[in-house]
Steps between C-alpha positions, in 0.01 A plus 500: 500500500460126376552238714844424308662768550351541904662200524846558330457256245573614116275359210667244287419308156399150495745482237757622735385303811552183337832558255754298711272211500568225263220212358466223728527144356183283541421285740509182406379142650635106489255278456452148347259294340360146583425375176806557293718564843613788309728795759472876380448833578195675448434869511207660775287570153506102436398415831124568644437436921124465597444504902223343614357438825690219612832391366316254363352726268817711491716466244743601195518325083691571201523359169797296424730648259663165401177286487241725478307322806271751710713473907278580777700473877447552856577831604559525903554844676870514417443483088210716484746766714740453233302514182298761643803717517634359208221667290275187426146579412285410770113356481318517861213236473214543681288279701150476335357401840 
């Protein structure tokens, strides 16, 4: 006896396991830029977060889509939570010491 059916549960397709789902809509992020002061929203693909040791060394950048200017900003706890989650790609720098 398999351990499915020992334990009363029936097989089921992927297909099936997901059909009432619908497609979620992307996260996406405000942000702005200090050179053209610029407001939009960027998707997580357009962002990148690198975490350092130190929040010095911790942070997140962009390109601008108005002015083309390369953003890099601060990241504290709180935003690296939320882009984390949101789906940014994430860097971990290492100490070379």
């Amino acid at each position: 006896m398999s351990d499915s059916a020992a334990s009363g549960v029936r097989g089921i397709s992927v297909a099936a396991a997901f059909a009432g789902m619908r497609s979620v809509a992307p996260v996406m992020f405000r942000a702005g830029c200090p050179d053209c002061r610029g407001r939009f929203e960027l998707a997580a693909s357009a962002l990148r977060l690198a975490i350092g040791a130190s929040s010095r060394t911790t942070f997140y950048s962009f390109t601008c889509p108005e002015c083309g200017a390369a953003v890099r900003k601060p990241a504290g706890e709180r935003v690296v939570e939320l882009l984390t989650g949101g789906g940014v790609r994430t860097l971990r720098l290492h100490s070379t010491l």
